[in-house]
N, C-alpha and C positions, 0 to 999 in steps of 0.2 A: 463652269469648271467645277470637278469634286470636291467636297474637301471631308477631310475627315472629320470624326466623329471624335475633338477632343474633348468636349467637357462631360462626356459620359461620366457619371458618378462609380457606378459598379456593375461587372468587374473588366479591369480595363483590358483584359486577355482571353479570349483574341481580338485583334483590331478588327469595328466591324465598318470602314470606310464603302460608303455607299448604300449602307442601308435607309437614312434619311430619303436620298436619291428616288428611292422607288416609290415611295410617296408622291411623287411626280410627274410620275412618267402616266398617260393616260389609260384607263380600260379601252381594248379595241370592241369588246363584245357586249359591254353593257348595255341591258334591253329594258325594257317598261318607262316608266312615265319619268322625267328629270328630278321628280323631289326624291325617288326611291334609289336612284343612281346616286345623287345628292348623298342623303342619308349611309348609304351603303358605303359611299370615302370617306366620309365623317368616322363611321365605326370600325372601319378598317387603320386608318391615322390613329385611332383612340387606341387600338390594341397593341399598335408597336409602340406608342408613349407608354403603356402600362407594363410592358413585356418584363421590365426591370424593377420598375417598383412596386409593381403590385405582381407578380409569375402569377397564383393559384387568380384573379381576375381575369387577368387576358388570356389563360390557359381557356377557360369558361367562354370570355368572349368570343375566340378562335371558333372553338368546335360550335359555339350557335351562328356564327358567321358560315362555316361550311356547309351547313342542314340547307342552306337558303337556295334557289335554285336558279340557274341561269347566270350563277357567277363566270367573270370574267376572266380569263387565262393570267391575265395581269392582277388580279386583285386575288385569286385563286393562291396564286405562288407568295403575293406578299402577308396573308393570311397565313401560308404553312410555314413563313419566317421567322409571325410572331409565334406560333405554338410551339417551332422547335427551342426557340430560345427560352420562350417564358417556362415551359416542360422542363427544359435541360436545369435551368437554377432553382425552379420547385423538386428539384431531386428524382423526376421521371426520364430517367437516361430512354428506354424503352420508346417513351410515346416519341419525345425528342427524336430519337434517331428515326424513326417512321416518317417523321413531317419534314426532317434534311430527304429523305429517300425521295419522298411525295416532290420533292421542288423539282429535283432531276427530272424527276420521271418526266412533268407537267413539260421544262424545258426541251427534254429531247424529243416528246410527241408534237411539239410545235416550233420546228428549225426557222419558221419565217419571223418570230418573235427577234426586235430589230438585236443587234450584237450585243451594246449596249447594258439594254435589260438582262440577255442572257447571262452576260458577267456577271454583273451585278448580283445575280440569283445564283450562281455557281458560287462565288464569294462567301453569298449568307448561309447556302448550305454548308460549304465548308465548317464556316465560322459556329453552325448546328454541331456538326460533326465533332467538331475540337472542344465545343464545351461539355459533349457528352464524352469524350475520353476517344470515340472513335477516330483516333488518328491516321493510321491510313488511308481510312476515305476523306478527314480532312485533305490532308495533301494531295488527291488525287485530285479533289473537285476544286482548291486552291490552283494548281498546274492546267487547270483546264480554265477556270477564267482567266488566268494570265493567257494563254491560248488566245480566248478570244478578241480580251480585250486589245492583242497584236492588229483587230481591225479597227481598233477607234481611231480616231486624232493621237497625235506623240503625246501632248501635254496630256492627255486622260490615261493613255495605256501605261502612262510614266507612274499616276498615281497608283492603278492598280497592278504596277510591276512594287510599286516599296511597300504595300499593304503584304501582296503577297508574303516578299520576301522577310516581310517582317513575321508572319505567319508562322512560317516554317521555320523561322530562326525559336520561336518560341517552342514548338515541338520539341527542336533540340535540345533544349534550355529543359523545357519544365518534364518530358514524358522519357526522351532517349537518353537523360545525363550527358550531355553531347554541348558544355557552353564553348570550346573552342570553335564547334563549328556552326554553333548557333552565333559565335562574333562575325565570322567571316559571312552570314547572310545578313546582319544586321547593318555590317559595313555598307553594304551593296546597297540597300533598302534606303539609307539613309544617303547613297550619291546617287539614286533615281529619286528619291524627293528632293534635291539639291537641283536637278537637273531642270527642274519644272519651276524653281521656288517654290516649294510646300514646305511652310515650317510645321511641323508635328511633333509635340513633346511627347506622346507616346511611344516615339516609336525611340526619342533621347531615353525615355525613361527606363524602356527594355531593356536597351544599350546598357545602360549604368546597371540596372541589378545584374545584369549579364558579367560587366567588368568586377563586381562585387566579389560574384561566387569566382572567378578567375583567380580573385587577389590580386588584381590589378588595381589599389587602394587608390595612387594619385590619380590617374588615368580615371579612374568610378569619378571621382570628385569635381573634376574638370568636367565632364559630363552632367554630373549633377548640376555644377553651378548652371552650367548652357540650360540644360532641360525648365530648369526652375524658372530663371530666366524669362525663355520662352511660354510656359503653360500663364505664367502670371499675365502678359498680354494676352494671351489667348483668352485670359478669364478662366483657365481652365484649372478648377481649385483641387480637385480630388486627384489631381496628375503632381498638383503642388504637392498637398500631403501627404503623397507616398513618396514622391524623394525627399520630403524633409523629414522623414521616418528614415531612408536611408543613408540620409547623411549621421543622424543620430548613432545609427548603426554600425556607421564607420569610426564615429568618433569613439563610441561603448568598446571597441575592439583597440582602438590606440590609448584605454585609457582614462577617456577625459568625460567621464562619468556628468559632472556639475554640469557641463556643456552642454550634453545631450541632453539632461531630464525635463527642463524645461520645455526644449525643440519640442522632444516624444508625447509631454503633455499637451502640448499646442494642437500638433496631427491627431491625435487621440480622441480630442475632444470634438475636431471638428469632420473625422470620418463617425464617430458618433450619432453629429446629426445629418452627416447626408447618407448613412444608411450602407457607408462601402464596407462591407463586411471584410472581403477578405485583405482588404486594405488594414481594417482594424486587428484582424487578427499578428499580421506582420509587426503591425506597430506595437502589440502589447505583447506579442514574444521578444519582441528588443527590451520592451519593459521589464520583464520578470529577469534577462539576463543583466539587467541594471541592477535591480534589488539586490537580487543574488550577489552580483558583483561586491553591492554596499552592505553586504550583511545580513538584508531583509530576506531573512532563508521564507519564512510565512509569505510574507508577503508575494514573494516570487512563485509558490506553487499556486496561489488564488489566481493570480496574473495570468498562470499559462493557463490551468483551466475556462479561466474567463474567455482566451483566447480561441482557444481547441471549440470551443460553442459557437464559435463566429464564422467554421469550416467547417464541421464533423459534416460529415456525408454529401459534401460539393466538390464537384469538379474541380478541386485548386490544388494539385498534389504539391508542388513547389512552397506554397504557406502552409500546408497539412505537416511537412517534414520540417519547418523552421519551428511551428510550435510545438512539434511531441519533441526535438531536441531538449529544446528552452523546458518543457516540463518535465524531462526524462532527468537535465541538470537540478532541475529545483529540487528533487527526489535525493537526488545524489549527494546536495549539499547539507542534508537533515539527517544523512545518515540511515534513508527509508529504503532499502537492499533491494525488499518486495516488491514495491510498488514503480522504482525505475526501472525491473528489468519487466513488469507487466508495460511499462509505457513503451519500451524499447522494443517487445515484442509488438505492441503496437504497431512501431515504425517499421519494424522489419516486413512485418502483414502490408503494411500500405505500398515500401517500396515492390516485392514480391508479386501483389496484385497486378499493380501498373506495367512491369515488364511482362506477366501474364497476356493482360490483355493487348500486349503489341506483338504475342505468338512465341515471346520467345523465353517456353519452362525451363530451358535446359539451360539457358544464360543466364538465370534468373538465377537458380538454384547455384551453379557458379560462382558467381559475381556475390552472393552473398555470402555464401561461405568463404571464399577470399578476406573481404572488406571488413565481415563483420564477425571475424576470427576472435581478433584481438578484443574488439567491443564485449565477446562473451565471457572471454577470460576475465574482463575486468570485473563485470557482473558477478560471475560466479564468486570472485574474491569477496564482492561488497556481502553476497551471501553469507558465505563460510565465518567473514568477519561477523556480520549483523547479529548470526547464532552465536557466536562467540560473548558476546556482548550484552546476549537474551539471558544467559546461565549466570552472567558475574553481576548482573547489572542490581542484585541485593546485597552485593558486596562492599561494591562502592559507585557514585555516583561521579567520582574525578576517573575513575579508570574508563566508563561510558562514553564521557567526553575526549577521551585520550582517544577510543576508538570511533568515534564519528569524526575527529579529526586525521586518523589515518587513513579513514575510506579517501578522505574528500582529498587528504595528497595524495594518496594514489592514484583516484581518479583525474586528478591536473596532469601529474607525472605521467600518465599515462595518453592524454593529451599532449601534453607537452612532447614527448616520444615520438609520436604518431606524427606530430607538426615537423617535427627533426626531420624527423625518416622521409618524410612525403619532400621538404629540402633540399635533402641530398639524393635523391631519387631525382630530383627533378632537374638537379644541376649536371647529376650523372649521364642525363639522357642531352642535354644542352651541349656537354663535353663530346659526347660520343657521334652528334648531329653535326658538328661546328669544324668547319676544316681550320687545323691548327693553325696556316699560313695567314689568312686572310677574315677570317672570322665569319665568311659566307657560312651557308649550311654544306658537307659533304654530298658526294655522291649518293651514297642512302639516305640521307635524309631527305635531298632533294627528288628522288624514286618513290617513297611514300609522301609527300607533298604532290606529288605530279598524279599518282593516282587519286591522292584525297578530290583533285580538282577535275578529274576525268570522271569522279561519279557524282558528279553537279552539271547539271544538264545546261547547256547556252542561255543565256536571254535571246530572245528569237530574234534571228537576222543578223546573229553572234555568233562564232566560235572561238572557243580557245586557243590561244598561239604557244609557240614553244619556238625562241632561238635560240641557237649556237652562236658565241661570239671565239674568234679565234686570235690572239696577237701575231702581228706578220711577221717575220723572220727576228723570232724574240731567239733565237739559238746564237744568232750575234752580241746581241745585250750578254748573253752568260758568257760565250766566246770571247766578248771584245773588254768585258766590264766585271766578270765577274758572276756569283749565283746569288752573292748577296744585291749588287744591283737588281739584277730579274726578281729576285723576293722584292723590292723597293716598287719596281714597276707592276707587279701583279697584285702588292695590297692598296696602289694608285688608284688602280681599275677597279678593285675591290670598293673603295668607297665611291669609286663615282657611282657605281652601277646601284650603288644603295642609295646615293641621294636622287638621282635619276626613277628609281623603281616607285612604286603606291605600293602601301603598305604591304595589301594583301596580292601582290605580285612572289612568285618564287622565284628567288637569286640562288645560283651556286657555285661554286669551283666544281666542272664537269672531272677535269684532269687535266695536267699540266697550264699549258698558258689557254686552255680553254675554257670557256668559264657558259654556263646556261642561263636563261630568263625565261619566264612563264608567267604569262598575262591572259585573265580571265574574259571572254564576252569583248572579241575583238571585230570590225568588221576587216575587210581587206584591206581596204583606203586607211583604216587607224592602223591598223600593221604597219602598214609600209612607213606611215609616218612615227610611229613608235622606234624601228629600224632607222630611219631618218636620224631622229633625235640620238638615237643610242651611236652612232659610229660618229654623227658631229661632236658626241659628249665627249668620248670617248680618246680619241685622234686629238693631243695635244703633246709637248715639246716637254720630256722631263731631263732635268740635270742629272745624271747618274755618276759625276762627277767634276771637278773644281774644271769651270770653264769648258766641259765636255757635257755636250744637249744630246738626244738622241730623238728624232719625231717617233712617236709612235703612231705608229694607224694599227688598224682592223680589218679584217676581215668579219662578214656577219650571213645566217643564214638563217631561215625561218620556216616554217608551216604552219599548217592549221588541226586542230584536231578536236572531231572529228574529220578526218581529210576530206573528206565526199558529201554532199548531202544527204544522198539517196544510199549510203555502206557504212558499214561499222570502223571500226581503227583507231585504235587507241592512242594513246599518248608514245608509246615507243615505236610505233608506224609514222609518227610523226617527225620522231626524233630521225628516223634514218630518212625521212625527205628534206627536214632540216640540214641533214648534213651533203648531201646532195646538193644542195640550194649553197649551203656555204662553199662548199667544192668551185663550184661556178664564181661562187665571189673569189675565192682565193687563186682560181686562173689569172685575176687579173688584178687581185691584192688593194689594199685600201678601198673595197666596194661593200656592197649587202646586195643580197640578190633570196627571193622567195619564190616558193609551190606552194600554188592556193588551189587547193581540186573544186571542178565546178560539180560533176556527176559522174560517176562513173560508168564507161560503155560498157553497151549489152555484148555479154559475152568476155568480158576482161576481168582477172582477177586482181585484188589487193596485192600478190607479190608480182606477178608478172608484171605490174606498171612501176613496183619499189624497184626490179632488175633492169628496166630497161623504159624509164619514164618519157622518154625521146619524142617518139610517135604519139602518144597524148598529149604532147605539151602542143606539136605542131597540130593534132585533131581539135586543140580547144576545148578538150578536157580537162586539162591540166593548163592556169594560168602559172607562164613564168615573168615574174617583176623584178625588177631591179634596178639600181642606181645609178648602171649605162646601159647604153645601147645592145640589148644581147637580143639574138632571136634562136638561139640552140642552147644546149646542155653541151658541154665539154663531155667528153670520155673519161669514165673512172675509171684508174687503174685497175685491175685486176684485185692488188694489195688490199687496197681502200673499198671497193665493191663486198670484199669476206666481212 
C-alpha cells in the first residue's frame, strides 16, 4: 500500500505521493548484461534522491541518464520526473515544463504500461507542472491520474483520490485566491485519507494555513495541534516546523508576541539546517512582523530581506506575498515612503503576473485596481508626507518624528479601516445569505451554493444529490396552533437537518415548510440511505402546546445531478425530478421516494422525459426508489407540472 511522501524536507507543495513508488516498479525493456541494468537503477534511484537537495546535480545527472541508449519506458519516464522537478526548483520553469510534457507523451504512446505506473506518472507530471506555475495542465493531468487510478484496488485509488484533491485544493489556495474553495477540496481529501487510514500531516498542514488565510483562528489551531501531533510520529520534522511557524503566527496576530519568539526561533533555526527554504522564508516573515511589532523597526527590514532571498525567483507565490507584505510593513514603520511603495510595487508585479499566466489580463487588471485602490492612496500619502518631511527636517528633528509617526497611524488606521469594512462586508453578505426564520441559508444563497457544487466534477462512480423535504399537512399546525407554533416547528427541522448534514453539505429553507439538501459524491444505495436517515430524523412528536403533541412526518424527494451518465443537466434539471420524486412521496405522505437516471435513450431529450418521465422509469432508464412499494409515477397536476 502507498504512502505518502511525509517527511520530504522542501518544498512540501505539491504533494508528491507515489513518487518513491516508482522506484519499484520494474523496467519491462531493459537490455545488456545485469551489472549495466544494475547500475543504470542505482543512478536513476540517485537522481530522484538528489532532485531536492542538490536540483543543478540531478538536472546533470537526468540529461546524461537520457544520451544512454536502450532505456526503458519505465526508467525513461522516472528520469523526466527527476529533471522536471530538479529543473523546476533550479529556477528553469522552461526545461521543467518540457520533461512534465516528455512523461505524457512517453505514457500515452505506451497504453499497455500497467494502470498503476500510469498514475503514478500522471501525478509526477502534474506535480512538474504545479511547481512550474503551469497550472492548468497541472489539474488536467492531476484529474487524469484520478481517472485512472478509479482502476486499482479501493484502498490505493483512495490514496491517490486525497493527493489529488489535496492538489487542486492547493491551486486554489496558492495561484486562483480561491481558500473557500480550496477548504471544501481539502475537506474531501482528508475523508478519502480517513477512509483508507492514511494519517498525513501534510495534507493537516494545508488544511491549517488554508484555515489561517480564512480567519478561522480557532478552527487553524485545532488543526495545528492534530497536524503536529501526527507529523511528530511520523518523524516528519519539516512538516513540524512549518505549523509551529504557524502557530507563532497565530499567536504574533492575538498579541502574544513573548510566546511566539522563542516558538519562531526554534522553526528557524531548524528549517535552517534542513535546507527548507520556503518554509524559512514564511518563518522569518513572521519574524520581522514580531520585531516590527516590538519596536525593532531595523531589525524587521534585515528580517524580511533575509527572507525575500529564501524565494526570489521560485515557484512559491503564496510565501513570495507574505514576505513583500512583512517588508513593504517594515518600510512603513521607519517612515521609508520610497522604498515601501517600490516593495508594494513589487507585490502588485507578482500578483498581476500569476493571474497573467492563468490567461486571465483582464481580471487581473480588475481585481487590482479594485483591491489595491486604497493600498495606493495610502502610499501616495506616505509620499506627499515623506517630502513634506525632506524640506523641514533642518528645522527640527522632533517635528521629523511627529511625522514618521503620523505615516505609521495612518498606515494602522488604514488597516485597521480595511479589517472593519472587510467585517461588515462580510456580515453583510451572511445577513443577506441567512433566512431570517431559521438561520439556514436562503433561496439565493442556496442557488449559488448549488452551482459552486455543480462546477466540481463527481468522484467517479458518484454523483451529486439534491432533495426536497416537504412538512405534511403543516397548514393545520398554523390552522390549528397558530403561525407562531409553525415558526417553533420549522426552526425544529431547521436544527435537526444541521445536526444531521456534514459540513460541507448545502442546507436551505427552499420556501415555506419546504426546506432543500445537497450532498456531494453520492452513489444510489448512499442516497437512498442518506433519505433514509433524514425522514427517521426528521418525523418526531413536537409539543406545540401545554399537553397538545402534534407528529410531524415528512414528505421527501431526491435526484441525482448530473441526471444521466452519458447527458448534461444541471443542478436545476435536478431540482424539477427531485420535485417529481417528492410529488410521488407526498401521494402517499410520510414516505421518500427518488429518480436516479441510468442513461438516457437514443432519440429522447432532457425535457421530454422532465414532462412526462413515466415511460422511462417503466423502460429502465429512469430507476424509481422509494420507501414503499410504488411501481408508477402519479400524475401531476397540470398546476404543479408549470
Amino acid at each position: 500500500m502507498p504512502t505518502p511522501a511525509t517527511t520530504l524536507p522542501v518544498p512540501l507543495l505539491p504533494c508528491l505521493l507515489g513518487l518513491v513508488l516508482l522506484l519499484g516498479l520494474p523496467s519491462s525493456r531493459a537490455q545488456g548484461t545485469q551489472p549495466v541494468v544494475d547500475r543504470r537503477a542505482d543512478e536513476v534511484k540517485r537522481c530522484l534522491q538528489l532532485r531536492r537537495d542538490a536540483p543543478p546535480v540531478a538536472v546533470a545527472l537526468a540529461e546524461s541518464l537520457l544520451r544512454e541508449p536502450d532505456l526503458a519506458v519505465e526508467d525513461e519516464v522516472k528520469i523526466y520526473s527527476c529533471l522536471g522537478i530538479a529543473a523546476g526548483l533550479a529556477g528553469d520553469r522552461t526545461r521543467a515544463v518540457e520533461a512534465g510534457a516528455q512523461m505524457e507523451r512517453l505514457v500515452k504512446e505506451h497504453p499497455r504500461l500497467p494502470a498503476q505506473f500510469r498514475a503514478r506518472a500522471y501525478s509526477q507530471a502534474g506535480s512538474v507542472f504545479h511547481g512550474a506555475g503551469q497550472i492548468h495542465r497541472a489539474e488536467a493531468a492531476y484529474l487524469h491520474a484520478q481517472g485512472l487510478a478509479a482502476q486499482l484496488p479501493a484502498e490505493e485509488a483512495a490514496l491517490f483520490q486525497a493527493t489529488t484533491l489535496t492538489n487542486i485544493g492547493l491551486i486554489h489556495a496558492d495561484y486562483l485566491d480561491s481558500p473557500e474553495v480550496a477548504d471544501g477540496y481539502y475537506r474531501k481529501a482528508l475523508a478519502a485519507a480517513g477512509s483508507v487510514g492514511l494519517e498525513d500531516p501534510l495534507i493537516l498542514h494545508n488544511h491549517a494555513l488554508n484555515l489561517v488565510r480564512l480567519g478561522r483562528t480557532e478552527e487553524a489551531m485545532a488543526v495545528i495541534d492534530e497536524g503536529e501531533a501526527l507529523a511528530r510520529r511520523k518523524q516528519a520534522q519539516s512538516v513540524v516546523d512549518r505549523l509551529r511557524a504557524a502557530r507563532a503566527g497565530l499567536w504574533i496576530a492575538q498579541g502574544r508576541l513573548a510566546q511566539a519568539r522563542p516558538l519562531l526561533d526554534a522553526a528557524i533555526k531548524a528549517q535552517q539546517d534542513s535546507v527548507d527554504k520556503p518554509g524559512l522564508a514564511g518563518s522569518l516573515a513572521k519574524l520581522s512582523t514580531l520585531q516590527r511589532l516590538s519596536g525593532d523597526y531595523a531589525g524587521a527590514l534585515e528580517t524580511a530581506k533575509r527572507a525575500w532571498s529564501n524565494v526570489d525567483g521560485t515557484p512559491q507565490p503564496q510565501k513570495q506575498r507574505e514576505v513583500l507584505r512583512a517588508w513593504m510593513a517594515a518600510h512603513a514603520a521607519q517612515g521609508q515612503a520610497d522604498d515601501a511603495m517600490d516593495v508594494g510595487a513589487r507585490l502588485h508585479a507578482l500578483e498581476m503576473q500569476t493571474l497573467k499566466e492563468q490567461r486571465l489580463e483582464l481580471l487581473a487588471d480588475l481585481q487590482a485596481r479594485s483591491e489595491s485602490a486604497a493600498a495606493q492612496r495610502e502610499l501616495a500619502t506616505m509620499r506627499h508626507q515623506a517630502q513634506i518631511r525632506v524640506l523641514n527636517d533642518e528645522k527640527s528633528t522632533l517635528l521629523r518624528r511627529y511625522g514618521v509617526a503620523l505615516l505609521v497611524l495612518l498606515v494602522l488606521a488604514g488597516v485597521g479601516f480595511g479589517l472593519l469594512q472587510r467585517r461588515k462586508n462580510r456580515q453583510l453578505r451572511k445577513v443577506s445569505a441567512t433566512d431570517s426564520l431559521t438561520g439556514l441559508r436562503n433561496r439565493r444563497a442556496a442557488t449559488e451554493a448549488m452551482k459552486a457544487i455543480s462546477s466540481q466534477r463527481p468522484v467517479a462512480g458518484t454523483r451529486h444529490v439534491l432533495f426536497l423535504i416537504d412538512i405534511d399537512h403543516f397548514k393545520k399546525v398554523n390552522d390549528g396552533f397558530g403561525h407562531h407554533a409553525g415558526d417553533q416547528v420549522l426552526v425544529a427541522l431547521a436544527r435537526r437537518l444541521r445536526e444531521i448534514g456534514r459540513v460541507d453539505d448545502v442546507i436551505a429553507r427552499w420556501g415555506g415548510e419546504e426546506f432543500l439538501m445537497a450532498c456531494a459524491d453520492l452513489t444510489e444505495a448512499q442516497a437512498c440511505t442518506v433519505a433514509s436517515r433524514l425522514h427517521e430524523a426528521l418525523c418526531e412528536v413536537h409539543e406545540l402546546a401545554p399537553r397538545q403533541q402534534w407528529p410531524l412526518t415528512v414528505s421527501l424527494g431526491f435526484a441525482p445531478f448530473p441526471f444521466f451518465d452519458n447527458a448534461a443537466g444541471g443542478w436545476d434539471y435536478a431540482l424539477r425530478m427531485a420535485d417529481r420524486a417528492l410529488y410521488a412521496a407526498k401521494d402517499r405522505r410520510n414516505a421518500w421516494a427518488g429518480l436516479w437516471g441510468r442513461a438516457l435513450p437514443a432519440g429522447a431529450t432532457l425535457q421530454a422525459l422532465l414532462e412526462a418521465p413515466e415511460e422511462a422509469v417503466r423502460g429502465g432508464a429512469i430507476e424509481l426508489v422509494a420507501s414503499y412499494a410504488v411501481e408508477r409515477l402519479p400524475q401531476v397536476p397540470a398546476t404543479r407540472a408549470a
